[in-house]
C-alpha positions, 0 to 999 in steps of 0.5 A: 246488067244494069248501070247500077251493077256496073257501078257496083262492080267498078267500086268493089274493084277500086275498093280491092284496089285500095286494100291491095296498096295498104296491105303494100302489093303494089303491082295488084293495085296498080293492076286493079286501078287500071281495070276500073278506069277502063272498065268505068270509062266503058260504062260511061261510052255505052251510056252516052252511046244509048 
């Protein structure tokens, strides 16, 4: 996968995660915030590793 899938990936989550807050499902955004930070600092240790 490259870089530009993985930032593909990271903002369809944080986008889901932002449907999710408006439409009030709180515990579900706060779930996909969490995955997409984790999820782009992973993408950006194995830049800086490589």
């Amino acid at each position: 996968m490259n870089n530009i899938n993985k930032f593909i990936v990271v903002g369809l989550i944080f986008i889901a995660g932002i449907v999710s807050f408006i439409s009030g499902q709180f515990i579900i955004a706060t779930v996909l915030f969490a995955s997409a930070a984790i999820y782009s600092n992973i993408v950006t240790r194995v830049k800086i590793n490589s």
